[in-house]
PyMOL Python script that loads the backbone (N, CA, C, O; Angstrom):
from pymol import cmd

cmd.read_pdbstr("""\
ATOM      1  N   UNK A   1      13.564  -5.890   2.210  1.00  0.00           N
ATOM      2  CA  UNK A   1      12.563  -5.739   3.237  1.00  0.00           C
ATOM      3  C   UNK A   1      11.292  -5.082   2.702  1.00  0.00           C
ATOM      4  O   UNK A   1      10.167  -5.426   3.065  1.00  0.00           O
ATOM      5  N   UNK A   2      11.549  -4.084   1.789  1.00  0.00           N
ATOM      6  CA  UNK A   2       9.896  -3.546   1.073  1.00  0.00           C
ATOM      7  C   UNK A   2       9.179  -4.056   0.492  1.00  0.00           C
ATOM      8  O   UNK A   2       7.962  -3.904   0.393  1.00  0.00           O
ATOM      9  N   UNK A   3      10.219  -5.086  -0.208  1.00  0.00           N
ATOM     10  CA  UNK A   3       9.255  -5.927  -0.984  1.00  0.00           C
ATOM     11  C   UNK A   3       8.415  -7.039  -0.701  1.00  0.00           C
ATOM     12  O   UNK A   3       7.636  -7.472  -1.550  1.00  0.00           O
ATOM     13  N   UNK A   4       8.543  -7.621   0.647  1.00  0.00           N
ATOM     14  CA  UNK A   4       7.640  -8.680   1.334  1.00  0.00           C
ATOM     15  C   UNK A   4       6.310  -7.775   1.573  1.00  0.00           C
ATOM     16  O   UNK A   4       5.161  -8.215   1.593  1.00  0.00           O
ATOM     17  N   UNK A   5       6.813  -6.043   1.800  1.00  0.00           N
ATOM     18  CA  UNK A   5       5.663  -5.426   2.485  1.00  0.00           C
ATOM     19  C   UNK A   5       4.686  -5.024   1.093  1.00  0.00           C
ATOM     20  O   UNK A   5       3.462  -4.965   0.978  1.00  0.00           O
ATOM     21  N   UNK A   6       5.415  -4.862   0.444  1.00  0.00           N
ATOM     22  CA  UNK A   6       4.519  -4.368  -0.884  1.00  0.00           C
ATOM     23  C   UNK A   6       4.030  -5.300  -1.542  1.00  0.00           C
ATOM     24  O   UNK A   6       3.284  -5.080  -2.497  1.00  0.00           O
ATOM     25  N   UNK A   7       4.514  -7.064  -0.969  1.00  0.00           N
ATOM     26  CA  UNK A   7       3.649  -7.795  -1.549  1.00  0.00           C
ATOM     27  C   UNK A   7       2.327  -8.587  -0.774  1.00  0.00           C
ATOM     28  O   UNK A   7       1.408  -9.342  -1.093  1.00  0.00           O
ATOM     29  N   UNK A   8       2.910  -7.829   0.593  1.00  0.00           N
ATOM     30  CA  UNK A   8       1.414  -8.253   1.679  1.00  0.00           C
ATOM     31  C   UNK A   8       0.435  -7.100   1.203  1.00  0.00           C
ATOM     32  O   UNK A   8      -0.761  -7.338   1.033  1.00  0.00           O
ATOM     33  N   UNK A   9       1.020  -5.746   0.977  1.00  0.00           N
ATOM     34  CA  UNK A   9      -0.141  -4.638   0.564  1.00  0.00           C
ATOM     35  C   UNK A   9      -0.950  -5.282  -0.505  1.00  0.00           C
ATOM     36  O   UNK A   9      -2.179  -5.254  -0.429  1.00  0.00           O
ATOM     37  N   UNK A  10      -0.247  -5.947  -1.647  1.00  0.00           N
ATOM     38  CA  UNK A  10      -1.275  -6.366  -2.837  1.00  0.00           C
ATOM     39  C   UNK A  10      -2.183  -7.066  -2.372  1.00  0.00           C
ATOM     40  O   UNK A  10      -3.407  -6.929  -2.395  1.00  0.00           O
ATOM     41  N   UNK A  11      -1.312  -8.082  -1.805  1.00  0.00           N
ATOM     42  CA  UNK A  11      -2.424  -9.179  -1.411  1.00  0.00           C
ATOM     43  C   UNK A  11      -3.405  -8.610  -0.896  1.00  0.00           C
ATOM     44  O   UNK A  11      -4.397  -8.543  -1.622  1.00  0.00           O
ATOM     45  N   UNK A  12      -3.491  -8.104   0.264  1.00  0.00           N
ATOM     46  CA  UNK A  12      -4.464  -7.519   0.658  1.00  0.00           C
ATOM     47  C   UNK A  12      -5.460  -6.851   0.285  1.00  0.00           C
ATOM     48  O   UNK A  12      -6.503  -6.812   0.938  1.00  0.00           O
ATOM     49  N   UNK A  13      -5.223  -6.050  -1.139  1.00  0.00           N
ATOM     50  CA  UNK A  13      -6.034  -5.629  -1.791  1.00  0.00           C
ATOM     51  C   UNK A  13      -6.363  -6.423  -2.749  1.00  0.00           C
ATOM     52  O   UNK A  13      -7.393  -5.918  -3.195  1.00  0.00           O
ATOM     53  N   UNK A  14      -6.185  -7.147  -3.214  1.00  0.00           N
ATOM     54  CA  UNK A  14      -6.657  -8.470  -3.844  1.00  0.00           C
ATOM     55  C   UNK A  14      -7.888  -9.114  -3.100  1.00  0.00           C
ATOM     56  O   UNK A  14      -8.872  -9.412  -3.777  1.00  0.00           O
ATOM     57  N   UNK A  15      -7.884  -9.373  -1.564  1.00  0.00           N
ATOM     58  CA  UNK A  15      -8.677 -10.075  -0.881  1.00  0.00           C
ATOM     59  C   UNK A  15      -9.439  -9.308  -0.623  1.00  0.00           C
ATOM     60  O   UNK A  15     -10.502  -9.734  -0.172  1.00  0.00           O
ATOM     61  N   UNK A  16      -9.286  -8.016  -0.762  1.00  0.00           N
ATOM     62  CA  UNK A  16     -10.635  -7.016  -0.531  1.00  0.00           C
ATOM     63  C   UNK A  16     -11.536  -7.282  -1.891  1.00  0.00           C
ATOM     64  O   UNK A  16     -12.731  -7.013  -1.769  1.00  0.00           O
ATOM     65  N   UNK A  17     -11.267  -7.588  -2.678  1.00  0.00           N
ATOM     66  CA  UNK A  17     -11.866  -7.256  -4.155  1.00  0.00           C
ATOM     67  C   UNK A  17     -11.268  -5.934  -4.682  1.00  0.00           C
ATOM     68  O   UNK A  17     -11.990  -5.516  -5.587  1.00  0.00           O
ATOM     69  N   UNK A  18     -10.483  -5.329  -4.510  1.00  0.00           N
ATOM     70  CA  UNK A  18     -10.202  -4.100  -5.308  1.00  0.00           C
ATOM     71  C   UNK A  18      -9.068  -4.461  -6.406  1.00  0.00           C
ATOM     72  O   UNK A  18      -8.298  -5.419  -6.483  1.00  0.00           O
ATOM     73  N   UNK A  19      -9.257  -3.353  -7.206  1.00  0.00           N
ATOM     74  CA  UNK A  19      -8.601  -3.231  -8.352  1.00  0.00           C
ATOM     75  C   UNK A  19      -7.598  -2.030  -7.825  1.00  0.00           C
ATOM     76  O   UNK A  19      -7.766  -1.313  -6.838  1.00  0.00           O
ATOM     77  N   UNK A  20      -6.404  -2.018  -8.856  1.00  0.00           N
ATOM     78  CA  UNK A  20      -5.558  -0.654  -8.388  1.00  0.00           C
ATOM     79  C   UNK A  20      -6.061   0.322  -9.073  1.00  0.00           C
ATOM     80  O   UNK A  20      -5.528   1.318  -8.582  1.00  0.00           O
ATOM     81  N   UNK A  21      -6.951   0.753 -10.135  1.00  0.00           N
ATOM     82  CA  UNK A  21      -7.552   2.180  -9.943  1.00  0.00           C
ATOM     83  C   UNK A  21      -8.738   1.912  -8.704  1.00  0.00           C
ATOM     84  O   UNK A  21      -9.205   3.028  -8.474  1.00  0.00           O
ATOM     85  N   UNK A  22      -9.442   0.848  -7.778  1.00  0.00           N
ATOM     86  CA  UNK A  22      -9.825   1.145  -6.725  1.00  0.00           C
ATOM     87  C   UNK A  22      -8.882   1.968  -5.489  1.00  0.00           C
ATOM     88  O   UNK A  22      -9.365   2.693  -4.619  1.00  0.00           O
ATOM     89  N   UNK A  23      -7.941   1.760  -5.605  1.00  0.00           N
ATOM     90  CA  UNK A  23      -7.116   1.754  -4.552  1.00  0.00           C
ATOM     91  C   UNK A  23      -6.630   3.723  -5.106  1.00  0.00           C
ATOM     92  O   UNK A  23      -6.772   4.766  -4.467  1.00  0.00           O
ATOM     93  N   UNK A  24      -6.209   3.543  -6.146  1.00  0.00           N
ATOM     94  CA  UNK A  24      -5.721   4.877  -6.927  1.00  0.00           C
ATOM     95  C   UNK A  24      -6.375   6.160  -6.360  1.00  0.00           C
ATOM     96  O   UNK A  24      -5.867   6.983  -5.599  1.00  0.00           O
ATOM     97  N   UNK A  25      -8.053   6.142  -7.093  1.00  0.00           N
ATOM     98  CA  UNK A  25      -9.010   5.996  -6.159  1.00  0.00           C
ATOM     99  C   UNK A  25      -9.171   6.795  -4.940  1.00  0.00           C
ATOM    100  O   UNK A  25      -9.551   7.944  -4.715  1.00  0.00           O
ATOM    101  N   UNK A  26      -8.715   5.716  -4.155  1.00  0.00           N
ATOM    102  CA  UNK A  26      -8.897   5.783  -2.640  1.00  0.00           C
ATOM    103  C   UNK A  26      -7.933   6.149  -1.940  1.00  0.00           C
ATOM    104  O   UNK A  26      -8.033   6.123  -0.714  1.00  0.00           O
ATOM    105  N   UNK A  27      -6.433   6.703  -2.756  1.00  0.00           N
ATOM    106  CA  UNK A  27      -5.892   6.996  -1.660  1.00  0.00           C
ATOM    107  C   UNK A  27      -5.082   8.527  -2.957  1.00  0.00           C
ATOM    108  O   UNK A  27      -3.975   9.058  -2.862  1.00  0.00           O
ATOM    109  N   UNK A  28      -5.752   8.687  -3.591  1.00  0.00           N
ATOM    110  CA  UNK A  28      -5.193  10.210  -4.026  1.00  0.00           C
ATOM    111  C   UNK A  28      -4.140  10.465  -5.292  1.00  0.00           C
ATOM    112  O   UNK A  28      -3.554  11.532  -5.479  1.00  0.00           O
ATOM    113  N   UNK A  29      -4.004   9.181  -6.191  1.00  0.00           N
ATOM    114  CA  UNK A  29      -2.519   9.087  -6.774  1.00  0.00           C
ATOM    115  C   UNK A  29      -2.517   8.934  -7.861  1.00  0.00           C
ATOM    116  O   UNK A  29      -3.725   8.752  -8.014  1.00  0.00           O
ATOM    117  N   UNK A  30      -1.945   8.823  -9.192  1.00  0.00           N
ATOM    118  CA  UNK A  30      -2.204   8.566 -10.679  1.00  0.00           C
ATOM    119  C   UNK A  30      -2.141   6.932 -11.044  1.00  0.00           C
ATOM    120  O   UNK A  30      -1.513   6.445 -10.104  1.00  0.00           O
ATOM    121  N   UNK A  31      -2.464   5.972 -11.876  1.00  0.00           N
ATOM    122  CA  UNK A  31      -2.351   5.124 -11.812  1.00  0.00           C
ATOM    123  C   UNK A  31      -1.196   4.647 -11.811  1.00  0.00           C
ATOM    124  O   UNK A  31      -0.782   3.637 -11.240  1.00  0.00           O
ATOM    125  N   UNK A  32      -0.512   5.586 -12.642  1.00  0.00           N
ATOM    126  CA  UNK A  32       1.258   4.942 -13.246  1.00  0.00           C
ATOM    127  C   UNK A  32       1.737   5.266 -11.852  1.00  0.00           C
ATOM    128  O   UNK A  32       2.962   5.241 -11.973  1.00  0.00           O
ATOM    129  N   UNK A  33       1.489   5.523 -10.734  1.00  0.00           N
ATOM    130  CA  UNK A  33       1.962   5.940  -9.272  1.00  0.00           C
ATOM    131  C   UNK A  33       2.106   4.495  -8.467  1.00  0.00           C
ATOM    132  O   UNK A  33       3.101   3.904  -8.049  1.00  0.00           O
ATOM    133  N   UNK A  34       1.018   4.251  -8.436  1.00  0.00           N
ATOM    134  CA  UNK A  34       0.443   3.233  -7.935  1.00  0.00           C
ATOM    135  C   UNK A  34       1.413   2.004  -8.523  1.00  0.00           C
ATOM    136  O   UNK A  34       2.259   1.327  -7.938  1.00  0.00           O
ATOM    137  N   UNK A  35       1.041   1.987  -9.652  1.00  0.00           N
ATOM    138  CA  UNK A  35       1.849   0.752 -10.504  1.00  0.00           C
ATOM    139  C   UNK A  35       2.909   0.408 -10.091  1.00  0.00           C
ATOM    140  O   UNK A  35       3.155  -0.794  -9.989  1.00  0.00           O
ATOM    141  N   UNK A  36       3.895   1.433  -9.713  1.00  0.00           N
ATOM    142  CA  UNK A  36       5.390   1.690  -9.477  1.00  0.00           C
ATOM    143  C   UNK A  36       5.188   1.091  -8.280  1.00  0.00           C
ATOM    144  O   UNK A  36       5.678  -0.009  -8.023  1.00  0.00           O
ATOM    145  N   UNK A  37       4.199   1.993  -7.165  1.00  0.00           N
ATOM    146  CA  UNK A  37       4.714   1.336  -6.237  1.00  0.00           C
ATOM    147  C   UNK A  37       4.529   0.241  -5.858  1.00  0.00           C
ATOM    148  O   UNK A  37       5.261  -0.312  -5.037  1.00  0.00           O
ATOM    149  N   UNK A  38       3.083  -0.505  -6.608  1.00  0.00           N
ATOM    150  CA  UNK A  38       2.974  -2.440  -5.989  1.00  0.00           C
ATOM    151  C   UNK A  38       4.399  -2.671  -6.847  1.00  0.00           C
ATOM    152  O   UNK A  38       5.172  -3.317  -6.139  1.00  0.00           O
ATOM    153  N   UNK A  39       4.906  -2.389  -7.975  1.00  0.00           N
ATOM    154  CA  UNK A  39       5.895  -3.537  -8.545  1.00  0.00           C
ATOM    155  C   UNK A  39       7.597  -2.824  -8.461  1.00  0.00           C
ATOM    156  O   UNK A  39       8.560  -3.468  -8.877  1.00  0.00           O
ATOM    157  N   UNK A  40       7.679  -2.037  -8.124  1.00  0.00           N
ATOM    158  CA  UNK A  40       8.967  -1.535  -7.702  1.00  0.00           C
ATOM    159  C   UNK A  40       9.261  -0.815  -6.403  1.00  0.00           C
ATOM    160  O   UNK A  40      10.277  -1.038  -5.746  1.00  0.00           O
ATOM    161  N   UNK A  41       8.443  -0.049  -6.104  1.00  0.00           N
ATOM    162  CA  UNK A  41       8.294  -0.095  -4.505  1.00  0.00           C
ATOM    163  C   UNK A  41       9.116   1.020  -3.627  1.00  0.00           C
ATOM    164  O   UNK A  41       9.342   1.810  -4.544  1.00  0.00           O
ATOM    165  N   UNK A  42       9.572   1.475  -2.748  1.00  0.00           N
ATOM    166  CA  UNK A  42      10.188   2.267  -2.025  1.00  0.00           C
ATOM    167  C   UNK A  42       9.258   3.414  -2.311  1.00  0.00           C
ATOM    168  O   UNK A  42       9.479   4.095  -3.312  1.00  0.00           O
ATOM    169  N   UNK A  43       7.911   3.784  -1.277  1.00  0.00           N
ATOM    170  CA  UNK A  43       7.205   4.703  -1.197  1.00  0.00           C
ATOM    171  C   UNK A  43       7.666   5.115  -0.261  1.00  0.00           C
ATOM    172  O   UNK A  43       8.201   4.187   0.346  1.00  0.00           O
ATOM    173  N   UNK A  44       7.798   6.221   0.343  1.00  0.00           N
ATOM    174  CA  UNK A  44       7.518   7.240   1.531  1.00  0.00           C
ATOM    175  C   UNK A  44       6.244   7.005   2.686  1.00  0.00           C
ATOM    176  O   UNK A  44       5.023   7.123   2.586  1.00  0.00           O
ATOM    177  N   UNK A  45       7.084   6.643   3.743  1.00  0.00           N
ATOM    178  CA  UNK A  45       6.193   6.482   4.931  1.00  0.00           C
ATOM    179  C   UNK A  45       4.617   7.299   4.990  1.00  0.00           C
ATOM    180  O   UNK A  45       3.731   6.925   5.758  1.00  0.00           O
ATOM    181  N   UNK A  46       4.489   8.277   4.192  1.00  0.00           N
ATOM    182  CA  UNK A  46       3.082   8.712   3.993  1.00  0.00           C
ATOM    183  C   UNK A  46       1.982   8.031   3.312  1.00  0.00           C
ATOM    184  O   UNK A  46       0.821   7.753   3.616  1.00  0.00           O
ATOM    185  N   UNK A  47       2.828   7.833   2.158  1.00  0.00           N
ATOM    186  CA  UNK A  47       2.661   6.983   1.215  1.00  0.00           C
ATOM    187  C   UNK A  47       2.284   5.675   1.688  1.00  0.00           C
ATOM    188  O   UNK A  47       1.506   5.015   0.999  1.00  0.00           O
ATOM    189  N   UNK A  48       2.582   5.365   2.412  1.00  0.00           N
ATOM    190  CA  UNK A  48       2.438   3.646   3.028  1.00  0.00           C
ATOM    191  C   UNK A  48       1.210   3.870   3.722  1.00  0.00           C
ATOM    192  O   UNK A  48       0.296   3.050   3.629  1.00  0.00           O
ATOM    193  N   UNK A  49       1.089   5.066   4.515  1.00  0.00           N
ATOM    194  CA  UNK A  49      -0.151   4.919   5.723  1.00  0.00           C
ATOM    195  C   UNK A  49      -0.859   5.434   4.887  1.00  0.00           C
ATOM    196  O   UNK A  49      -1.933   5.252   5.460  1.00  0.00           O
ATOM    197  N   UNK A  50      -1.118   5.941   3.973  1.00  0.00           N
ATOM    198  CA  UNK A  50      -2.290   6.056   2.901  1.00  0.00           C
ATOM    199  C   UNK A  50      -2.803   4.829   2.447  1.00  0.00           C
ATOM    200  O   UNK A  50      -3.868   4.401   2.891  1.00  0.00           O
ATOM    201  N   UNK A  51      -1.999   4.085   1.413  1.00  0.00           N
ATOM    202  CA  UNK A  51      -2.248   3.243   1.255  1.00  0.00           C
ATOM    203  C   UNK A  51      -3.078   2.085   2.089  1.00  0.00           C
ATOM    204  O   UNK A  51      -4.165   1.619   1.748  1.00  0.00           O
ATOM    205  N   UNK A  52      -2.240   1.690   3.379  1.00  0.00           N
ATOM    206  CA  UNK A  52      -2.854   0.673   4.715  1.00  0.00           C
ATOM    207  C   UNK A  52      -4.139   1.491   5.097  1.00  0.00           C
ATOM    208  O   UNK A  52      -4.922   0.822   5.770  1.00  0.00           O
ATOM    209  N   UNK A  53      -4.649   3.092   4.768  1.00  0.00           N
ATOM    210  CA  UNK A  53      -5.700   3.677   5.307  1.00  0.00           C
ATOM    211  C   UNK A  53      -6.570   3.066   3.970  1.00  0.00           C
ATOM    212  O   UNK A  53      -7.703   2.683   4.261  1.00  0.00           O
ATOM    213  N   UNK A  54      -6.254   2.960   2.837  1.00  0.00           N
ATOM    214  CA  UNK A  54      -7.117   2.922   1.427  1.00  0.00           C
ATOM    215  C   UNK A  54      -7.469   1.613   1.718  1.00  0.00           C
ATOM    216  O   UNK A  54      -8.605   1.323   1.344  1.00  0.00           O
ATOM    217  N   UNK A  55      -6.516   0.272   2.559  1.00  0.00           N
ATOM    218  CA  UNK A  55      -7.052  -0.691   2.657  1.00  0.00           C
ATOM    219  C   UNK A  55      -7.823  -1.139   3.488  1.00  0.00           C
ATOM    220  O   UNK A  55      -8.304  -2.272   3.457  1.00  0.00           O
ATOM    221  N   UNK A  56      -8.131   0.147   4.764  1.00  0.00           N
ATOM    222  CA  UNK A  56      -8.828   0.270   5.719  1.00  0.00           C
ATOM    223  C   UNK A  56      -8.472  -1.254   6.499  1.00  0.00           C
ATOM    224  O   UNK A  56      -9.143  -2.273   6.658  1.00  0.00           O
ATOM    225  N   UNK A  57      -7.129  -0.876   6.877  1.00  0.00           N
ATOM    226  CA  UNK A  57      -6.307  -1.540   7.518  1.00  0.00           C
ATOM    227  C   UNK A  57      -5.339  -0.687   8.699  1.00  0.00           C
ATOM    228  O   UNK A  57      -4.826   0.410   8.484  1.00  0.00           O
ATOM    229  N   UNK A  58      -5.228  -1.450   9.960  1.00  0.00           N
ATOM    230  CA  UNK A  58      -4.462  -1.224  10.623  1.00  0.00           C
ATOM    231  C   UNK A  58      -3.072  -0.615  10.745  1.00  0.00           C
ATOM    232  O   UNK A  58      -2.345  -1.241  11.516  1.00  0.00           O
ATOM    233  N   UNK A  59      -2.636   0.240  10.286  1.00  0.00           N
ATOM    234  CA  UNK A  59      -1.067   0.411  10.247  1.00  0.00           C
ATOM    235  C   UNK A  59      -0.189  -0.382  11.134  1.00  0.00           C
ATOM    236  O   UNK A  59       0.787  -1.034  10.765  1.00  0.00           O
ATOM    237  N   UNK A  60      -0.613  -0.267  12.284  1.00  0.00           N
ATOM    238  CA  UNK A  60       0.579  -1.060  13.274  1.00  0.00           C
ATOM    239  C   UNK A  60       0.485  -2.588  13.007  1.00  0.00           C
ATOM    240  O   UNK A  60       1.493  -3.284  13.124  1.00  0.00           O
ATOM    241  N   UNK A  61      -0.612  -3.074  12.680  1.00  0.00           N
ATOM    242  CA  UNK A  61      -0.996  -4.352  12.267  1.00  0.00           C
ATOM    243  C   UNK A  61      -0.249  -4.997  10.705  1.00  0.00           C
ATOM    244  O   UNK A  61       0.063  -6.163  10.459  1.00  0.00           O
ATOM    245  N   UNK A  62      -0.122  -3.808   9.847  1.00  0.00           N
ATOM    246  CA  UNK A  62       0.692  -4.249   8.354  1.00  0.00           C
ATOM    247  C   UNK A  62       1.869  -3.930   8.035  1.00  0.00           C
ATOM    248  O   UNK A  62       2.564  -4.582   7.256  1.00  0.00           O
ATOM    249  N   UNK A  63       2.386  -2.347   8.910  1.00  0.00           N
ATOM    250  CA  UNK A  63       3.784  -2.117   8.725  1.00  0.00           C
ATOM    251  C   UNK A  63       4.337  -2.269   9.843  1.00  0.00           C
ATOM    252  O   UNK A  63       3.861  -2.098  10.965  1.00  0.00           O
ATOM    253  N   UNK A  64       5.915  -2.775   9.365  1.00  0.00           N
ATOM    254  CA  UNK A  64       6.826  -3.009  10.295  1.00  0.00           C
ATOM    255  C   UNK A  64       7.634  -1.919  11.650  1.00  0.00           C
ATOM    256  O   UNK A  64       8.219  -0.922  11.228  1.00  0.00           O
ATOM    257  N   UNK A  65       7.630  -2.082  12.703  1.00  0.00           N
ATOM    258  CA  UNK A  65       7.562  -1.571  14.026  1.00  0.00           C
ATOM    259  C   UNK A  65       8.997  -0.630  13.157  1.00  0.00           C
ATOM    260  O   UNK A  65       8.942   0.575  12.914  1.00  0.00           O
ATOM    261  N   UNK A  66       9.928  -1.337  12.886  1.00  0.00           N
ATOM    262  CA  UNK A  66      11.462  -0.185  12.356  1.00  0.00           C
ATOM    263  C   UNK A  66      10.825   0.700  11.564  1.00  0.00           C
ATOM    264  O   UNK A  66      11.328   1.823  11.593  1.00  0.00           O
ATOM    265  N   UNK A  67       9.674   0.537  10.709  1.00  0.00           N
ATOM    266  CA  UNK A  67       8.969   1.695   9.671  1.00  0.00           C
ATOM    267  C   UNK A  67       8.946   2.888  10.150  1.00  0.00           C
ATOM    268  O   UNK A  67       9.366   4.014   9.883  1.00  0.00           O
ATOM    269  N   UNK A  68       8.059   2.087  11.297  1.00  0.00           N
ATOM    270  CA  UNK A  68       6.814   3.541  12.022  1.00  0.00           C
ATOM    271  C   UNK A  68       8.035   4.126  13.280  1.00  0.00           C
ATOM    272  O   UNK A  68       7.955   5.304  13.628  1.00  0.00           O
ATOM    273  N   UNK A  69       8.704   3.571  13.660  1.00  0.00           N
ATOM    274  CA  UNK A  69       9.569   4.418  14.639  1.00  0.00           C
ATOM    275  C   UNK A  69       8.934   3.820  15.693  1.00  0.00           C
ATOM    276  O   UNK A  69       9.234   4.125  16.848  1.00  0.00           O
TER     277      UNK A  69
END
""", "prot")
cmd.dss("prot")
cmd.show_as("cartoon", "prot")
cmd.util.cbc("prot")
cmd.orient("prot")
């Protein structure tokens, strides 16, 4: 299940034009952080709404309703 979500997060930042030190960046994290989490994945619900905030994206709109409670 994380991994459909961590591969809509890329995309998404792909279609913005960003790079992952854009994103790195923009939401507080080291690169090798980041890395892990587009390609291996299981971040922490903070972690996620950072991210969907770095993509200046909707949370309820990108993560799944069981996520957020």
């Amino acid at each position: 299940m994380m991994k459909p979500l961590l591969e809509q997060l890329k995309k998404r930042r792909l279609a913005l034009g960003l790079k992952q030190k854009d994103m790195l960046l923009r939401i507080g994290v080291s690169r090798q952080q980041y890395q892990h989490l587009e390609s291996k994945g299981n971040p922490r619900l903070n972690t996620l709404e950072l991210i969907v905030k770095g993509l200046k994206s909707d949370r309820r709109a990108m993560l799944p309703h069981n996520i957020l409670g």
